[in-house]
N, C-alpha and C positions, 0 to 999 in steps of 0.2 A: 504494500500500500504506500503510496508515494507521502513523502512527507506535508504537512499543512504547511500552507503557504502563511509567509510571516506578514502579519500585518501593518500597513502603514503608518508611519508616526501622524496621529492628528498634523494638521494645518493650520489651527484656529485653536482659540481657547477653548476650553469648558467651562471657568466661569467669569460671569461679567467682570469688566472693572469700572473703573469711576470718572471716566473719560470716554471722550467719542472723537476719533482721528480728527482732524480739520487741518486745513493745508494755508497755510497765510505768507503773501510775499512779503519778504526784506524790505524794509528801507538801505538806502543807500547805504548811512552809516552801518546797519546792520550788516549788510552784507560783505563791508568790507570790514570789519570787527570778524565776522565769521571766518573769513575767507585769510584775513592774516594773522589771528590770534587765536583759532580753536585749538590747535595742537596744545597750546599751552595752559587750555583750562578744561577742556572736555575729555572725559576718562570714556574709551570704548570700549562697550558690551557687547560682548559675543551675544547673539540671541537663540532663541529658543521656535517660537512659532509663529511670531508676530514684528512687527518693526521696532514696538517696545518693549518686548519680551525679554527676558533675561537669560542666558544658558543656566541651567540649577547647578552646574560645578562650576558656574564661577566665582572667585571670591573678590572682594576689595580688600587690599592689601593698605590701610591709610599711611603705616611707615614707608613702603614702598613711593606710595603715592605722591606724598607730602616732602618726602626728604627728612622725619625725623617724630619723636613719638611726643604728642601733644592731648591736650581735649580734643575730640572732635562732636561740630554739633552739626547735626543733620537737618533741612528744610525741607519738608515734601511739599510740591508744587509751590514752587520758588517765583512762577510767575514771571514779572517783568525783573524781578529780584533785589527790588526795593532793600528788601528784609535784610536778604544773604550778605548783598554787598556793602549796606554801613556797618552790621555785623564782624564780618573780615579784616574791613577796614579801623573800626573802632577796636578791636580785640586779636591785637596781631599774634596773641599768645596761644591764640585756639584756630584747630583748622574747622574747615568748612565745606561740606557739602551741598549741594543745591541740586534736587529732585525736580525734572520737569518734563514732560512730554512734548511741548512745544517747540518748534525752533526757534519762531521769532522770540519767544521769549528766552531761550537760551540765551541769541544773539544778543538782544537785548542788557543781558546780565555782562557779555562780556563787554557790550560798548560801555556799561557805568564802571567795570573791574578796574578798566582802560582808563579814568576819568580819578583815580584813588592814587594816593601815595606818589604824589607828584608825577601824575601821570607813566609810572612805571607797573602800575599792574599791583592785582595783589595775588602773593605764593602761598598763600592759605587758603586758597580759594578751587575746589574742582566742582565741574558739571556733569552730571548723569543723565542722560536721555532714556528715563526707563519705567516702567509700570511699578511704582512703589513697592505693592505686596508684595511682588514678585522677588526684589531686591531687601526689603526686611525680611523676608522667609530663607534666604539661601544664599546670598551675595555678603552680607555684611556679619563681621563674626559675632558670636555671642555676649553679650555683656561689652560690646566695642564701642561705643558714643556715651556723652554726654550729656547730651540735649536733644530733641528729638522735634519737631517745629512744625507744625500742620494749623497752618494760618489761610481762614478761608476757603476752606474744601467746596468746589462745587455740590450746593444742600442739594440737589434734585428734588422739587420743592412737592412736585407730582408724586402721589401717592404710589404711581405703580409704579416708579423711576424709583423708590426706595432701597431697593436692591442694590443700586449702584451707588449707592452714599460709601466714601471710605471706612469712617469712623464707623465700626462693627465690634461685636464682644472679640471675632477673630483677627482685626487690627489691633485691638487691644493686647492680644497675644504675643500679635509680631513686636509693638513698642517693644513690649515685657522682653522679649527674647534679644534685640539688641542693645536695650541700656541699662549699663551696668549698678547694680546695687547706689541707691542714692541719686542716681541721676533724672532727670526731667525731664517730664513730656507735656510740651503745652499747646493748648488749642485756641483760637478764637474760631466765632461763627456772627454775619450780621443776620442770621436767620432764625429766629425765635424757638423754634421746633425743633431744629437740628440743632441749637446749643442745648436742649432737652435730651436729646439720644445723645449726645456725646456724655456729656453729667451721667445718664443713667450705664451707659455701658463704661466707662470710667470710674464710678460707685461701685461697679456689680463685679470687677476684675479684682482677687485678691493679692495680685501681683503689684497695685498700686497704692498709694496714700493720698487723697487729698490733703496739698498743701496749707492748705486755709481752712481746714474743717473739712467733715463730714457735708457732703450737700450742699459745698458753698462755694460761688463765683469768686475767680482770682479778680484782683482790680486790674489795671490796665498793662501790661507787661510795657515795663522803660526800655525794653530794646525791640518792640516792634514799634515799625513805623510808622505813618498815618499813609498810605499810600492810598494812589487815585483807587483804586479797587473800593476800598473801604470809604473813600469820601464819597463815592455816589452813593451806595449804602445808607450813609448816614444822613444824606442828602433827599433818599427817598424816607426816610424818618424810622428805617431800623436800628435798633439798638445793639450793640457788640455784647457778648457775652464771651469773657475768658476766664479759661482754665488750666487750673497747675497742678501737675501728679507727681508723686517723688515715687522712684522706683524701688517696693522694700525689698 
């Protein structure tokens, strides 16, 4: 009997994530930030099944990385990178990762990288092009960051789009799994409801400690920004709701 034929590796995910591809051109400046300075700030991911998919044996290596062993604080969807880059900039002592799916926004981050430190750049500073979970489950080692930054997740505000919210009890797991004992995981949301499931699946994880109490909003974190993101937000008359978890 002839042997069974081996089956093909999927093509596609099995499950959602919390983004939907979208294509956006460069600006000028963009493009030439990309084009002359990506090697020096963007870390490349072997993938797996997808453009932003991760290979699961690969890992980030931050001494490698970096040129030497520091704190490292991690940003998921970094955005235009408002956050990451006065971060780096203000805190030359700790390196920096910046999670983001986007290009323009990548580019973005490196044309302000560009713009820091007398115009020479900041060395604390790397960019990931990758599906978060993917890279908190397998890529980054165990108990390896400091800080963990998930500022303004797209809330999927639509009841059956819920599914694709990042903040889950099983995000919760991955934080847990890459920062190390004492370290921090903090959130905002300008979405009323979605600052509700983060608080509840962040209470309900015994892996973490509310920094300010049981059940109780952080005040405003001094090192996020006010960036445009957050002033339409607040513009349209949502309220910010932040949160702080120490890792026990």
């Amino acid at each position: 009997m002839p042997p069974a034929a081996a089956q093909p590796e999927p093509m596609f995910r099995t499950q959602p994530v919390s983004f939907v591809r979208r294509s956006g051109r460069l600006t000028a400046s963009q493009q030439r930030a990309w084009d002359e300075r990506r090697d020096a700030y963007l870390v490349e991911v072997p993938r797996a099944v997808a453009r932003t998919s991760v290979d699961p044996a690969w890992r980030f290596d931050a001494e490698a990385v970096f040129g030497r062993r520091a704190p490292l604080v991690v940003e998921i969807g970094s955005g235009q990178g408002e956050n990451v880059v006065e971060a780096a900039d203000a805190h030359p002592e700790r390196d920096h990762l910046a999670v983001e799916v986007y290009v323009p926004g990548l580019a973005q981050t490196i044309v302000r990288a560009g713009q820091r430190r007398d115009r020479q750049g900041l060395a604390n500073l790397r960019l990931v092009q990758a599906n978060a979970a993917e890279l908190l489950a397998t890529s980054l080692p165990e108990s390896s960051i400091d800080e963990l930054w998930v500022f303004f997740p797209d809330p999927w505000h639509k009841a059956r789009h819920h599914k694709r919210r990042l903040v889950t009890p099983r995000f919760a797991e991955l934080a847990a799994r890459v920062l190390r004992p004492g370290g921090t995981w903090r959130l905002a949301t300008d979405w009323a409801e979605y600052g509700e499931q983060m608080l509840e699946v962040a209470e309900a994880s015994p892996a973490f400690r509310n920094a300010h109490g049981a059940g109780a909003r952080a005040p405003r974190f001094a090192g996020r920004v006010l960036t445009s993101f957050e002033r339409k937000g607040l513009a349209a008359g949502r309220s910010v709701t932040d949160l702080e978890y120490v890792r026990v």
